[in-house]
The first five atom37 places (N, CA, C, CB, O) and aatype in JSON, in Angstrom:
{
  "aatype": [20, 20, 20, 20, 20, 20, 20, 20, 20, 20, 20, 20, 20, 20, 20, 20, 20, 20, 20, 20, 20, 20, 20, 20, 20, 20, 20, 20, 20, 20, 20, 20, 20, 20, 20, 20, 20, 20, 20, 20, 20, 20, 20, 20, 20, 20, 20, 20, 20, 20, 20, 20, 20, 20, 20, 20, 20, 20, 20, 20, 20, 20, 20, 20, 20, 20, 20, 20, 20, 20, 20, 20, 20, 20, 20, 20, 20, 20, 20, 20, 20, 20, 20],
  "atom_mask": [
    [1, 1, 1, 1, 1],
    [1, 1, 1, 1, 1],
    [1, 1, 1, 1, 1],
    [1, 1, 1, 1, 1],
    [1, 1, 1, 1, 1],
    [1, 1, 1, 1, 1],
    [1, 1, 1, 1, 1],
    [1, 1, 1, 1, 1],
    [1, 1, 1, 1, 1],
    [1, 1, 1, 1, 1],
    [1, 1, 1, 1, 1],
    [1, 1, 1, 1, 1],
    [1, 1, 1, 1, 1],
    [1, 1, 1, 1, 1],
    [1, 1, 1, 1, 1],
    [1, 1, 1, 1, 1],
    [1, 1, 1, 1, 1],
    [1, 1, 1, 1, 1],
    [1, 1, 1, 1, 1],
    [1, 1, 1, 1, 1],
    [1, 1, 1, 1, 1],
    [1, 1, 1, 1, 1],
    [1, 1, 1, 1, 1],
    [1, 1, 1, 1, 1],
    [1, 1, 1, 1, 1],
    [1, 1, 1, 1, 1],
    [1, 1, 1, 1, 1],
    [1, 1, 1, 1, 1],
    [1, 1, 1, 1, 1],
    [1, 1, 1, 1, 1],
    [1, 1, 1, 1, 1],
    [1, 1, 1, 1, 1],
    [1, 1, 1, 1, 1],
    [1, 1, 1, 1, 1],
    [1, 1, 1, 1, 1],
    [1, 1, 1, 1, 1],
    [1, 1, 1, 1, 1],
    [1, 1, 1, 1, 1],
    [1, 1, 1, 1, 1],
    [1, 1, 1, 1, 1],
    [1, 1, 1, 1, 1],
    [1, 1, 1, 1, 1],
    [1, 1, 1, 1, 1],
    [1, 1, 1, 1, 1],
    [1, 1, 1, 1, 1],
    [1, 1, 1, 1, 1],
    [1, 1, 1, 1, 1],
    [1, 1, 1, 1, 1],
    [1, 1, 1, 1, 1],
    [1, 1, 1, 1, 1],
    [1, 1, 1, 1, 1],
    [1, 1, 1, 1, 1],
    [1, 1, 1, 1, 1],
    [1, 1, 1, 1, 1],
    [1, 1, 1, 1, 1],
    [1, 1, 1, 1, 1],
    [1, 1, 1, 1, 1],
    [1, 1, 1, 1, 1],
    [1, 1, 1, 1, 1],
    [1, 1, 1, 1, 1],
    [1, 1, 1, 1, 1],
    [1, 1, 1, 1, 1],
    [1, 1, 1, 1, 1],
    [1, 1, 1, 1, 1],
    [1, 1, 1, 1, 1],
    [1, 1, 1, 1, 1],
    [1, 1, 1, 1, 1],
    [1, 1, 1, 1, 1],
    [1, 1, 1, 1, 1],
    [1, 1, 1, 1, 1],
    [1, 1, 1, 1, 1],
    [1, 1, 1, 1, 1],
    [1, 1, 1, 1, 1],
    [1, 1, 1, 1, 1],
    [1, 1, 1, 1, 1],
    [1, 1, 1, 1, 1],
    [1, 1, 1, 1, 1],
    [1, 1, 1, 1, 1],
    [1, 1, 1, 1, 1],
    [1, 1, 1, 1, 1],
    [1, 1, 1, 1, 1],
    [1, 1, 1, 1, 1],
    [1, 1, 1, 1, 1]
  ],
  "atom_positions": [
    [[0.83, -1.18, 0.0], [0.0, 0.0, 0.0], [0.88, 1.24, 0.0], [-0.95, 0.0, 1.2], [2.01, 1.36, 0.46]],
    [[0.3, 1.89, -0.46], [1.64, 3.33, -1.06], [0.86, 4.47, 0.14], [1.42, 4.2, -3.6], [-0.23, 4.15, 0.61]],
    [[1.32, 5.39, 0.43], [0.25, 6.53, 1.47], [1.53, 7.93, 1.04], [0.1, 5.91, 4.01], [2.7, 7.87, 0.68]],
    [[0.74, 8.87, 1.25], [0.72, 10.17, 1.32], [1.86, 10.52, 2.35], [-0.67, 10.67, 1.67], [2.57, 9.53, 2.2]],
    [[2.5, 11.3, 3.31], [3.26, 11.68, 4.14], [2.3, 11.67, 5.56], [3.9, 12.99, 3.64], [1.32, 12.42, 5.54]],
    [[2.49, 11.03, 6.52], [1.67, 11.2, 7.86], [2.87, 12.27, 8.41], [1.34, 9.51, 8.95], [4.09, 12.11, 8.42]],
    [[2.06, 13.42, 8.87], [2.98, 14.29, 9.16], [3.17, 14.14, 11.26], [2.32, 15.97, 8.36], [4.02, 14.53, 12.06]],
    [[2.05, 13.49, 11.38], [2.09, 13.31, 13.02], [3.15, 12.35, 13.2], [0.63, 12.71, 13.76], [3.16, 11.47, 12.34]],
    [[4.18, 12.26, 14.21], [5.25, 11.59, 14.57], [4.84, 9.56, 14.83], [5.76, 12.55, 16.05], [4.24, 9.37, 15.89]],
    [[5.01, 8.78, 14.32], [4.45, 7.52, 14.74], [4.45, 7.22, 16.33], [5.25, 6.45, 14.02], [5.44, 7.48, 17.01]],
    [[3.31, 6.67, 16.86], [3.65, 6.55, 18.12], [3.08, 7.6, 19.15], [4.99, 6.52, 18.12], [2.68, 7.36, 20.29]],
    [[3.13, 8.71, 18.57], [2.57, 9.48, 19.35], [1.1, 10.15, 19.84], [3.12, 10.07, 19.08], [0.64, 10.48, 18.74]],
    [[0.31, 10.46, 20.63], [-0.57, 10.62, 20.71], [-1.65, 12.03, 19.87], [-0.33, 10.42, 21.84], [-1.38, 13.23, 19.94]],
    [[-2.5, 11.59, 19.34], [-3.22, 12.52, 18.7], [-4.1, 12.41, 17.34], [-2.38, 13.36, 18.56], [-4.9, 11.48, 17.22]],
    [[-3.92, 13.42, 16.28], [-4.37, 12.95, 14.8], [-3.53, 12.73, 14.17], [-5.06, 13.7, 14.01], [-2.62, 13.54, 14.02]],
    [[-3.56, 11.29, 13.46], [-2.52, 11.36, 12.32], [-3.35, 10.94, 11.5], [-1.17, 10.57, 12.34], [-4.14, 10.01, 11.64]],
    [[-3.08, 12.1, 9.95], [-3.65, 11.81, 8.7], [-3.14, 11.51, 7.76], [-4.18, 12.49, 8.31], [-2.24, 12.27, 7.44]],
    [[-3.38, 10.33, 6.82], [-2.78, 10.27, 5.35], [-3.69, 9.42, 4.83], [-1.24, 9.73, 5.13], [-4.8, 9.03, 5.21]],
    [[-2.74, 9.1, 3.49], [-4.14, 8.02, 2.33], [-3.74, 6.82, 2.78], [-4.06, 7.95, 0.19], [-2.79, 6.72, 3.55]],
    [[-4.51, 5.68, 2.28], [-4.31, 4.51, 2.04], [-5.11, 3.84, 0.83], [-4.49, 3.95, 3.19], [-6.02, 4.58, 0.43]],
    [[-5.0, 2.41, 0.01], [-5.9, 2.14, -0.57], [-6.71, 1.13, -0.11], [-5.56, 2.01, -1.56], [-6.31, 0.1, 0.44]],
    [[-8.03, 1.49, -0.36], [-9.01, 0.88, 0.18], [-10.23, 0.63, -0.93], [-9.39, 1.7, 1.38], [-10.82, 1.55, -1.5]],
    [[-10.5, -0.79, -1.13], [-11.29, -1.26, -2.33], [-10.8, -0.98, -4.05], [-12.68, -0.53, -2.08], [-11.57, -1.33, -4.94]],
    [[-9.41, -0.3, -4.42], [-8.52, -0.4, -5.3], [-9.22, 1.17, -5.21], [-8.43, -1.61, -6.61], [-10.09, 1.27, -6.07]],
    [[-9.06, 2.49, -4.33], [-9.08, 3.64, -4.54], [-7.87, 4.28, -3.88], [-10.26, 4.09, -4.19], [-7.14, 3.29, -3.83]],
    [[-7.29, 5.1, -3.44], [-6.95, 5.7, -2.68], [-7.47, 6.52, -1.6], [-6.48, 6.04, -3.17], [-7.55, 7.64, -2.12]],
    [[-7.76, 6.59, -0.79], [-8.52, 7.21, 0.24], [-8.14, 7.77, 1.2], [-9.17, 6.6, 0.7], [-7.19, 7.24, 1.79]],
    [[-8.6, 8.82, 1.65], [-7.67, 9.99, 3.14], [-8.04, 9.1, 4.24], [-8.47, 12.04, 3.63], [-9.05, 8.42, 4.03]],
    [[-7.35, 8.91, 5.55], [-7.43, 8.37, 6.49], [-6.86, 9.14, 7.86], [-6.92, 7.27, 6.14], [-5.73, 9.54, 8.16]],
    [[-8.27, 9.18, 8.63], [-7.61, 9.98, 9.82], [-7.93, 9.17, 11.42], [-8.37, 11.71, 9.79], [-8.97, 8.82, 11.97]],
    [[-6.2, 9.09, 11.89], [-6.58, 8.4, 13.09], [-6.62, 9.01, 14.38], [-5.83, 7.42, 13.22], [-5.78, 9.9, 14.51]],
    [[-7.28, 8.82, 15.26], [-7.03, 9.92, 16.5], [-6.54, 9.0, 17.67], [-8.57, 10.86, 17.01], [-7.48, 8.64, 18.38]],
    [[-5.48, 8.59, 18.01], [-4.57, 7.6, 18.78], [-5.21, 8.6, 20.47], [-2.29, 7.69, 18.15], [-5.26, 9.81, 20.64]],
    [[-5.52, 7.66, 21.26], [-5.81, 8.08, 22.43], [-5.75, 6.98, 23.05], [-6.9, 8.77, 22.6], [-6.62, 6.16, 22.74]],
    [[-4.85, 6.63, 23.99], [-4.33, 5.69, 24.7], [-4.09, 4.84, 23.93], [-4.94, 5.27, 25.65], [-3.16, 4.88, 23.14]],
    [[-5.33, 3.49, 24.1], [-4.84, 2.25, 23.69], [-5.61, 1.93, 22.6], [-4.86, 1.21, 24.69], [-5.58, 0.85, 22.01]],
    [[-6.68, 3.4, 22.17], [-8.08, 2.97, 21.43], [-7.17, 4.26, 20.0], [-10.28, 3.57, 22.61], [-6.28, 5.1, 20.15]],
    [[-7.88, 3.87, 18.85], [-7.58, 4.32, 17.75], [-8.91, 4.74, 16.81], [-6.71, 3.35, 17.21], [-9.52, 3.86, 16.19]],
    [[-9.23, 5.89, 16.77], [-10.39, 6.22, 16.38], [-10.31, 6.04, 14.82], [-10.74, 7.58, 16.89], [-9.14, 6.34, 14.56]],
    [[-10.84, 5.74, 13.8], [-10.63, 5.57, 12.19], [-11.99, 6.42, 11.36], [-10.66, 3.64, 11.76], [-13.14, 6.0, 11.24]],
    [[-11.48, 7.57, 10.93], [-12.49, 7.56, 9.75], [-12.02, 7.74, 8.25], [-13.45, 8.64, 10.0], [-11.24, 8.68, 8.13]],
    [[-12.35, 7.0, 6.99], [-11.75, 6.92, 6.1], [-12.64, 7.29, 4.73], [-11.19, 5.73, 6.25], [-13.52, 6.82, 4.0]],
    [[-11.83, 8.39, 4.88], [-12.83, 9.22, 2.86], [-13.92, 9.87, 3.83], [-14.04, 7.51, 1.04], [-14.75, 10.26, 3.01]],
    [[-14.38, 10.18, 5.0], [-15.5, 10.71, 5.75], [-16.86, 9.87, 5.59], [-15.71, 12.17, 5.29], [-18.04, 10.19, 5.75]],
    [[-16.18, 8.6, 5.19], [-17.55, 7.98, 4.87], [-17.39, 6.51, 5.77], [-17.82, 7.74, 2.97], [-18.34, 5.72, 5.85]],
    [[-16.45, 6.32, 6.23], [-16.29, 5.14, 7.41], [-15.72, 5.44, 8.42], [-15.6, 4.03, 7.11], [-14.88, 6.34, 8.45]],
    [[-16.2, 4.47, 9.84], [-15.53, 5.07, 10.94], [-15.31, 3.38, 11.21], [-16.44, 6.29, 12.16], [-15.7, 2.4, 10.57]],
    [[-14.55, 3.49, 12.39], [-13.87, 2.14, 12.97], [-13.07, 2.26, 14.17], [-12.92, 1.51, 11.97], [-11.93, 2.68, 14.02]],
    [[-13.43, 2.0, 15.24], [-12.44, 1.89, 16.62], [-11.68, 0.84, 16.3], [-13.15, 1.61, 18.13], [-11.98, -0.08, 15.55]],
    [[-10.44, 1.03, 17.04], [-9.21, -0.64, 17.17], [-8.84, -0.31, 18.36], [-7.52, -0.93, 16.0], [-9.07, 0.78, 18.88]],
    [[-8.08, -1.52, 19.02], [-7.64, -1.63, 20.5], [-6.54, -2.5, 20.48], [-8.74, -2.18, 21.51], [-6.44, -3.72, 20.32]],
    [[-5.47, -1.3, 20.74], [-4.26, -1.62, 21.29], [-4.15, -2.53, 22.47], [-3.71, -0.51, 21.59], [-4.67, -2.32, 23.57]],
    [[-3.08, -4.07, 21.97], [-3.09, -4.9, 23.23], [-1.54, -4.48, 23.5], [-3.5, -6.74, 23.06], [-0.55, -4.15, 22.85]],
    [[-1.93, -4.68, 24.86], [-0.49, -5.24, 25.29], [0.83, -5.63, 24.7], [-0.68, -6.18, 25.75], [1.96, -5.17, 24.86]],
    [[0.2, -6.92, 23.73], [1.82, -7.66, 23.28], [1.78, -6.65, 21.43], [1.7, -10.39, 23.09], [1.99, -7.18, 20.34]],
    [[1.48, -5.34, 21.64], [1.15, -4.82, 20.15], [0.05, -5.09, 19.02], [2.13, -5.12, 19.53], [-0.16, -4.5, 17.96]],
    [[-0.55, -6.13, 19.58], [-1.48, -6.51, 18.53], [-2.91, -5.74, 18.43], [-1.73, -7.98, 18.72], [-3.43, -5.35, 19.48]],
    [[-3.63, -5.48, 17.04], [-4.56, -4.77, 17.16], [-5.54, -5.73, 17.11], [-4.61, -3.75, 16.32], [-5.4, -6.82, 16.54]],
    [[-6.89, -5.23, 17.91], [-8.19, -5.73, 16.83], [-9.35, -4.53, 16.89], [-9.04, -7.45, 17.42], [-9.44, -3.46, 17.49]],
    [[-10.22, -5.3, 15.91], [-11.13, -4.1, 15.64], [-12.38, -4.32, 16.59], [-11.6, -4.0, 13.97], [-12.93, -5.42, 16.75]],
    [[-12.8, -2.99, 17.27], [-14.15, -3.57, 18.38], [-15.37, -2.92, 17.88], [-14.01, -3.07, 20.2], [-16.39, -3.36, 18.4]],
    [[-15.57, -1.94, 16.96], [-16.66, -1.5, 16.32], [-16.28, -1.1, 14.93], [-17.28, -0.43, 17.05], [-15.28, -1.3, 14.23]],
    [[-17.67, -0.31, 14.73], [-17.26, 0.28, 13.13], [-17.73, -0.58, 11.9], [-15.56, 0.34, 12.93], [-18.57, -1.47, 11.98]],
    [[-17.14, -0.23, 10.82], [-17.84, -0.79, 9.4], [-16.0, -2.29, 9.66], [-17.9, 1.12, 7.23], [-15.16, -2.15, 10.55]],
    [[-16.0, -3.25, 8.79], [-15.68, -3.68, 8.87], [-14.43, -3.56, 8.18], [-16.35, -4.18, 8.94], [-14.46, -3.17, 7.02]],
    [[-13.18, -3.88, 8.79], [-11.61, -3.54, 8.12], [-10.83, -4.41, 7.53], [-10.68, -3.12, 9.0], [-10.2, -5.08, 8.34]],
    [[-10.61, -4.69, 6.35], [-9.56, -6.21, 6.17], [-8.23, -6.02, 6.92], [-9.05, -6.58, 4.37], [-7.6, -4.98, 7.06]],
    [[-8.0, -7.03, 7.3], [-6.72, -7.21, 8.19], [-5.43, -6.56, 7.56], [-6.42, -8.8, 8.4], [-4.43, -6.31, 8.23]],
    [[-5.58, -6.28, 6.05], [-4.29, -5.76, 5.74], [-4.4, -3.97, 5.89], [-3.86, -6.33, 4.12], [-3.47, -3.2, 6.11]],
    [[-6.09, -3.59, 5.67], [-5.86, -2.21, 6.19], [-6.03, -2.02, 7.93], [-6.98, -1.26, 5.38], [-6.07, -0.91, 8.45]],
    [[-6.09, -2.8, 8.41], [-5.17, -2.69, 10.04], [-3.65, -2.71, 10.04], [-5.49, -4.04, 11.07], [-2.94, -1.91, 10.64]],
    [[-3.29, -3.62, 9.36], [-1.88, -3.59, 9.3], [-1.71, -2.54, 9.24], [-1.21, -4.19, 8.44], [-1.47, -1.95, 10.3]],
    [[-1.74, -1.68, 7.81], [-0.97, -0.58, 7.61], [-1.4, 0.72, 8.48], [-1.0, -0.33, 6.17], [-0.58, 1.62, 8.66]],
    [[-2.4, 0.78, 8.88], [-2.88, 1.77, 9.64], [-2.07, 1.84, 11.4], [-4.58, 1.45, 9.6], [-1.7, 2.76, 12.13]],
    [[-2.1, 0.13, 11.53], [-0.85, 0.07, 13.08], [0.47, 0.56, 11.86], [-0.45, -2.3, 14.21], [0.92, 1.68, 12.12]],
    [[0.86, 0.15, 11.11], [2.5, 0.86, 10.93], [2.28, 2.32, 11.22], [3.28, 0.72, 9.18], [2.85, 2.98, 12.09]],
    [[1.23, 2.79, 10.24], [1.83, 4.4, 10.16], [1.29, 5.26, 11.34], [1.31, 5.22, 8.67], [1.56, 6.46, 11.44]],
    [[0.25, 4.34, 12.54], [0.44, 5.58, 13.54], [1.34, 4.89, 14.63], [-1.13, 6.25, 14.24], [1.89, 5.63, 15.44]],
    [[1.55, 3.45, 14.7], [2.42, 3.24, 15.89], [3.78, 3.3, 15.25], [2.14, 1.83, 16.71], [4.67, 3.9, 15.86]],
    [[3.95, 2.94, 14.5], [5.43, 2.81, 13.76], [5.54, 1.76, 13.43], [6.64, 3.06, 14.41], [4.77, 0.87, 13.8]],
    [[6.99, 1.5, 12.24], [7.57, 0.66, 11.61], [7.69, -0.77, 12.14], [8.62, 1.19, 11.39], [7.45, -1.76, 11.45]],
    [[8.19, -0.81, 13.72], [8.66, -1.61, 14.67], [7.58, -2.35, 15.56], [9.52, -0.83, 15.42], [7.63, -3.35, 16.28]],
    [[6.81, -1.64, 15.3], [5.4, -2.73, 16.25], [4.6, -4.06, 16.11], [4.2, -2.07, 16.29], [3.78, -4.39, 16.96]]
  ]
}
Protein backbone atom coordinates (compact mmCIF):
# COMPACT_ATOMS: atom_id res chain seq x y z
CA UNK A 1 0.00 0.00 0.00
CA UNK A 2 1.64 3.33 -1.06
CA UNK A 3 0.25 6.53 1.47
CA UNK A 4 0.72 10.17 1.32
CA UNK A 5 3.26 11.68 4.14
CA UNK A 6 1.67 11.20 7.86
CA UNK A 7 2.98 14.29 9.16
CA UNK A 8 2.09 13.31 13.02
CA UNK A 9 5.25 11.59 14.57
CA UNK A 10 4.45 7.52 14.74
CA UNK A 11 3.65 6.55 18.12
CA UNK A 12 2.57 9.48 19.35
CA UNK A 13 -0.57 10.62 20.71
CA UNK A 14 -3.22 12.52 18.70
CA UNK A 15 -4.37 12.95 14.80
CA UNK A 16 -2.52 11.36 12.32
CA UNK A 17 -3.65 11.81 8.70
CA UNK A 18 -2.78 10.27 5.35
CA UNK A 19 -4.14 8.02 2.33
CA UNK A 20 -4.31 4.51 2.04
CA UNK A 21 -5.90 2.14 -0.57
CA UNK A 22 -9.01 0.88 0.18
CA UNK A 23 -11.29 -1.26 -2.33
CA UNK A 24 -8.52 -0.40 -5.30
CA UNK A 25 -9.08 3.64 -4.54
CA UNK A 26 -6.95 5.70 -2.68
CA UNK A 27 -8.52 7.21 0.24
CA UNK A 28 -7.67 9.99 3.14
CA UNK A 29 -7.43 8.37 6.49
CA UNK A 30 -7.61 9.98 9.82
CA UNK A 31 -6.58 8.40 13.09
CA UNK A 32 -7.03 9.92 16.50
CA UNK A 33 -4.57 7.60 18.78
CA UNK A 34 -5.81 8.08 22.43
CA UNK A 35 -4.33 5.69 24.70
CA UNK A 36 -4.84 2.25 23.69
CA UNK A 37 -8.08 2.97 21.43
CA UNK A 38 -7.58 4.32 17.75
CA UNK A 39 -10.39 6.22 16.38
CA UNK A 40 -10.63 5.57 12.19
CA UNK A 41 -12.49 7.56 9.75
CA UNK A 42 -11.75 6.92 6.10
CA UNK A 43 -12.83 9.22 2.86
CA UNK A 44 -15.50 10.71 5.75
CA UNK A 45 -17.55 7.98 4.87
CA UNK A 46 -16.29 5.14 7.41
CA UNK A 47 -15.53 5.07 10.94
CA UNK A 48 -13.87 2.14 12.97
CA UNK A 49 -12.44 1.89 16.62
CA UNK A 50 -9.21 -0.64 17.17
CA UNK A 51 -7.64 -1.63 20.50
CA UNK A 52 -4.26 -1.62 21.29
CA UNK A 53 -3.09 -4.90 23.23
CA UNK A 54 -0.49 -5.24 25.29
CA UNK A 55 1.82 -7.66 23.28
CA UNK A 56 1.15 -4.82 20.15
CA UNK A 57 -1.48 -6.51 18.53
CA UNK A 58 -4.56 -4.77 17.16
CA UNK A 59 -8.19 -5.73 16.83
CA UNK A 60 -11.13 -4.10 15.64
CA UNK A 61 -14.15 -3.57 18.38
CA UNK A 62 -16.66 -1.50 16.32
CA UNK A 63 -17.26 0.28 13.13
CA UNK A 64 -17.84 -0.79 9.40
CA UNK A 65 -15.68 -3.68 8.87
CA UNK A 66 -11.61 -3.54 8.12
CA UNK A 67 -9.56 -6.21 6.17
CA UNK A 68 -6.72 -7.21 8.19
CA UNK A 69 -4.29 -5.76 5.74
CA UNK A 70 -5.86 -2.21 6.19
CA UNK A 71 -5.17 -2.69 10.04
CA UNK A 72 -1.88 -3.59 9.30
CA UNK A 73 -0.97 -0.58 7.61
CA UNK A 74 -2.88 1.77 9.64
CA UNK A 75 -0.85 0.07 13.08
CA UNK A 76 2.50 0.86 10.93
CA UNK A 77 1.83 4.40 10.16
CA UNK A 78 0.44 5.58 13.54
CA UNK A 79 2.42 3.24 15.89
CA UNK A 80 5.43 2.81 13.76
CA UNK A 81 7.57 0.66 11.61
CA UNK A 82 8.66 -1.61 14.67
CA UNK A 83 5.40 -2.73 16.25
Amino acid sequence: MTNTENKTQAGTEGMHEFTMQYGGRELSCRVEKDGDKLKVSIDNNMTAELEIHWDGTITQISGNALPDSNIEFIKKQVLGQNK
